[in-house]
C-alpha positions as protocol buffer text, in pm:
chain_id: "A"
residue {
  index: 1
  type: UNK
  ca { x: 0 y: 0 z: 0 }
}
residue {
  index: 2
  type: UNK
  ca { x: 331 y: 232 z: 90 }
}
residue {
  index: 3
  type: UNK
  ca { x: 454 y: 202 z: -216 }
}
residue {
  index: 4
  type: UNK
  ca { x: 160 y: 264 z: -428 }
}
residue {
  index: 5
  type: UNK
  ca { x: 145 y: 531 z: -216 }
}
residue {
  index: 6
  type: UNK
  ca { x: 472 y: 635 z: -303 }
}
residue {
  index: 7
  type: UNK
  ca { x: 513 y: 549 z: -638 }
}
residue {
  index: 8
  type: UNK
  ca { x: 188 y: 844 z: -665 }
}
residue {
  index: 9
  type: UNK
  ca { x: 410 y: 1096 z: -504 }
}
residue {
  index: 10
  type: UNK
  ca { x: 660 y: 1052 z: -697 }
}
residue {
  index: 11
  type: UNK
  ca { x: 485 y: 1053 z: -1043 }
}
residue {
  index: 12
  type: UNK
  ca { x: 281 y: 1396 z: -897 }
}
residue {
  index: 13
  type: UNK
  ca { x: 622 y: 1564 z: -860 }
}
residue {
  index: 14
  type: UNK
  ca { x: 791 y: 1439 z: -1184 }
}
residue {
  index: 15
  type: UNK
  ca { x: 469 y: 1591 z: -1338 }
}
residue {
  index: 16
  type: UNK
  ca { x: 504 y: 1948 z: -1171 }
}
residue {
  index: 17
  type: UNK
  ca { x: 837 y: 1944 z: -1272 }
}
residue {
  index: 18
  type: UNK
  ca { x: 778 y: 1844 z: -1637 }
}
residue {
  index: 19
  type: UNK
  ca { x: 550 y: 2133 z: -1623 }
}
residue {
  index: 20
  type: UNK
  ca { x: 748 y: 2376 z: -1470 }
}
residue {
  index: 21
  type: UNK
  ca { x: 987 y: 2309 z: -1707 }
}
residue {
  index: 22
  type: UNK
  ca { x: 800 y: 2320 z: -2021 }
}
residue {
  index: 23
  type: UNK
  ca { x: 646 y: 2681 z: -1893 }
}
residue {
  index: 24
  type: UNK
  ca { x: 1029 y: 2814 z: -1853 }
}
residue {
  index: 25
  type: UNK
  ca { x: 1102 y: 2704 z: -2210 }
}
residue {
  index: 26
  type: UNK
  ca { x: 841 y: 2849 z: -2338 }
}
residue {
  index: 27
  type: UNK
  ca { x: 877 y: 3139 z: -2194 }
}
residue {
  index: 28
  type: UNK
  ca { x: 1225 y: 3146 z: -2315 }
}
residue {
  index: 29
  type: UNK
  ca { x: 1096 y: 3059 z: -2691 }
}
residue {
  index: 30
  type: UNK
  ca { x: 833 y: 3327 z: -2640 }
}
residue {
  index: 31
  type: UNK
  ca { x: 1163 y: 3551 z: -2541 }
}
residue {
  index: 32
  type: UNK
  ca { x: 1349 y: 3420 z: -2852 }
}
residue {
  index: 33
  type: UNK
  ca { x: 1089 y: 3470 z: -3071 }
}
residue {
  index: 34
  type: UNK
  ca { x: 1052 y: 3812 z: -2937 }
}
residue {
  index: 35
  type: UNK
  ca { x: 1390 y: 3940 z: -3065 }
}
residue {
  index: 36
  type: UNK
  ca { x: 1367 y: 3757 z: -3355 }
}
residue {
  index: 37
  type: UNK
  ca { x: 1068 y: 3901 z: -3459 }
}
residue {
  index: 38
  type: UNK
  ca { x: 1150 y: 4272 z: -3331 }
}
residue {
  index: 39
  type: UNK
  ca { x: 1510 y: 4252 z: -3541 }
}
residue {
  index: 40
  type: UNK
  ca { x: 1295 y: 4145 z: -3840 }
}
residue {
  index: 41
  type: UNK
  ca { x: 1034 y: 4460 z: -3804 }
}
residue {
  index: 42
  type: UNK
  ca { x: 1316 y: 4700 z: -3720 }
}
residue {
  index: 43
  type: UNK
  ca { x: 1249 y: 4797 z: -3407 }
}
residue {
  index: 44
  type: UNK
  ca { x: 1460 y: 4942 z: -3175 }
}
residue {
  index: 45
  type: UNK
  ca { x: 1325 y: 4854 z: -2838 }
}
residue {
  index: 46
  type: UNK
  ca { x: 1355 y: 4462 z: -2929 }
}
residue {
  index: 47
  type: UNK
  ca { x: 1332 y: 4391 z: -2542 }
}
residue {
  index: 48
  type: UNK
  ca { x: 1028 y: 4582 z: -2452 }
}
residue {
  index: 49
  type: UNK
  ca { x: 856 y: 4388 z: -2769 }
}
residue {
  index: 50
  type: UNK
  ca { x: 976 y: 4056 z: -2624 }
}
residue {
  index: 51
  type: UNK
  ca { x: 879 y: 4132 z: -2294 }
}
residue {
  index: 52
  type: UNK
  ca { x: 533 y: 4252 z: -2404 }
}
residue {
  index: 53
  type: UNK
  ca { x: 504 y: 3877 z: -2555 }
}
residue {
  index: 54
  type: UNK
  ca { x: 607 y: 3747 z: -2288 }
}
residue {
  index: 55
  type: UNK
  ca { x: 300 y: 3852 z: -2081 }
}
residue {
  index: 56
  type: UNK
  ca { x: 68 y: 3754 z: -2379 }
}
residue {
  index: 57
  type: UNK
  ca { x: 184 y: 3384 z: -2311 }
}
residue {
  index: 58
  type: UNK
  ca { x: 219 y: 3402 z: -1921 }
}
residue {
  index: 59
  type: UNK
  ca { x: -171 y: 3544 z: -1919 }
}
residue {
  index: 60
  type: UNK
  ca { x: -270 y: 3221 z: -2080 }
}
residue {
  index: 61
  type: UNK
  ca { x: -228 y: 3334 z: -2447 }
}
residue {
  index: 62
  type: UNK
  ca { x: -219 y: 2988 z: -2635 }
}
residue {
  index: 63
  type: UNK
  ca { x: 85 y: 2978 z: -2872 }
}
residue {
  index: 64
  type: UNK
  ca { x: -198 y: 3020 z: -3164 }
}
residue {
  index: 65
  type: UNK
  ca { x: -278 y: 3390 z: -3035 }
}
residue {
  index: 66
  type: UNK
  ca { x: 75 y: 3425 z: -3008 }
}
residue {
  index: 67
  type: UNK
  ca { x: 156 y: 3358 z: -3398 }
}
residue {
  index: 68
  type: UNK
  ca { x: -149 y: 3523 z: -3482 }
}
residue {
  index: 69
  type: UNK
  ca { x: 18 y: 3882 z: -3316 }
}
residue {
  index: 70
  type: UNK
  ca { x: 379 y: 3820 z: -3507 }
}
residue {
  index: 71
  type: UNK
  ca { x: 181 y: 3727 z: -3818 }
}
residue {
  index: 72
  type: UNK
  ca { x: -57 y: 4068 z: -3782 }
}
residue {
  index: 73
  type: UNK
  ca { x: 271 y: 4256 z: -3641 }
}
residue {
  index: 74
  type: UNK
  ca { x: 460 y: 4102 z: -4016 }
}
residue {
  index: 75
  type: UNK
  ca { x: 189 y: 4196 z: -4224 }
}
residue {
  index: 76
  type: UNK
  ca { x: 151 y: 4552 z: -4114 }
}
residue {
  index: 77
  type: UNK
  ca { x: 518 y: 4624 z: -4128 }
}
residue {
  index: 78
  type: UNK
  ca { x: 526 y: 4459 z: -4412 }
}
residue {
  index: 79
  type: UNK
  ca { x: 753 y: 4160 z: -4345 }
}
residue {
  index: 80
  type: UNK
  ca { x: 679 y: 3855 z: -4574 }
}
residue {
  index: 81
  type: UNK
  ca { x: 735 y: 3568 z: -4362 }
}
residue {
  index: 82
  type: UNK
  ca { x: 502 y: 3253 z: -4480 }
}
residue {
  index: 83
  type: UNK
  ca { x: 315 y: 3065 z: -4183 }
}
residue {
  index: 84
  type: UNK
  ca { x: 499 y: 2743 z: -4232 }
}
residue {
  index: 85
  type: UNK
  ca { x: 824 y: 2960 z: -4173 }
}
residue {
  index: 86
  type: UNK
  ca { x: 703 y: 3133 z: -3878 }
}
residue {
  index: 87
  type: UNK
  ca { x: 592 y: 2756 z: -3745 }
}
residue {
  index: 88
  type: UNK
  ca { x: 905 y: 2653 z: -3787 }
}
residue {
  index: 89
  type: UNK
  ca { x: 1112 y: 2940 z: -3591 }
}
residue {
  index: 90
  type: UNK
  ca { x: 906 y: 2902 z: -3301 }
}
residue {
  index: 91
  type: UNK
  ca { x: 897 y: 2524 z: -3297 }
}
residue {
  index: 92
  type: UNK
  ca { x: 1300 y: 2565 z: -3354 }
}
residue {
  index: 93
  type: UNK
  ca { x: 1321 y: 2780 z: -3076 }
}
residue {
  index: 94
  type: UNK
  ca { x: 1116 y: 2617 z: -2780 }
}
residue {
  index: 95
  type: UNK
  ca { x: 1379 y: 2271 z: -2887 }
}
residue {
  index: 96
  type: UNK
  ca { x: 1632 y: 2507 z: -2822 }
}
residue {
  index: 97
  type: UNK
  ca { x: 1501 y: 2635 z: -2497 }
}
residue {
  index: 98
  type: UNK
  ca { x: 1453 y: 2274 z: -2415 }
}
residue {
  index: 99
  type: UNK
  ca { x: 1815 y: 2188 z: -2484 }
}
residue {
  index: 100
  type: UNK
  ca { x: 1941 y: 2455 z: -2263 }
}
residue {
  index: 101
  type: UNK
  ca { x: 1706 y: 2367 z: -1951 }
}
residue {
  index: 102
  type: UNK
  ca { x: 1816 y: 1992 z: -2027 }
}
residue {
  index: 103
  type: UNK
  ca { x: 2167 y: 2098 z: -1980 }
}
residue {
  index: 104
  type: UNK
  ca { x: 2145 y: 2361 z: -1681 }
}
């Protein structure tokens, strides 16, 4: 009974830590994509746009809402950067962000 007990306890905590980890990477990818995206509009503040992303996702913004700001944020600067592109730098990022927590 102990160790069913104890075998839950430990598969609770391995699951607030896989989640606590995948929140810090994505908030890192948000970060990455922040400055990505603000070098690729021009924009001088690049940290201030990152940061404001930042929020979006730590409020609960899905990564969805997320693309669908960069790609609005692209269009009216005019910056032609296709979907699948855009997709792909974020999805390249958060394995990044991964990487480095895996290492740390």
């Amino acid at each position: 009974m102990y160790a069913l007990q104890d075998r839950a306890a430990a598969l609770e905590i391995n699951f607030a830590h896989d989640q606590d980890v995948r929140f810090l990477a994505e908030s890192r990818r948000t970060k990455a994509v922040g400055l990505w995206a603000a070098a690729l509009l021009g924009l001088a503040d690049a940290e201030a746009y990152a940061r404001n992303l930042m929020f979006a996702g730590v409020e609960g913004a899905p990564v969805t809402e997320i693309a669908m700001k960069l790609r609005h944020d692209f269009d009216t600067a005019g910056v032609r950067m296709a979907d699948d592109e855009l997709a792909d730098q974020m999805r390249d990022l958060l394995n990044a962000a991964l990487r480095q927590l895996d290492a740390a």
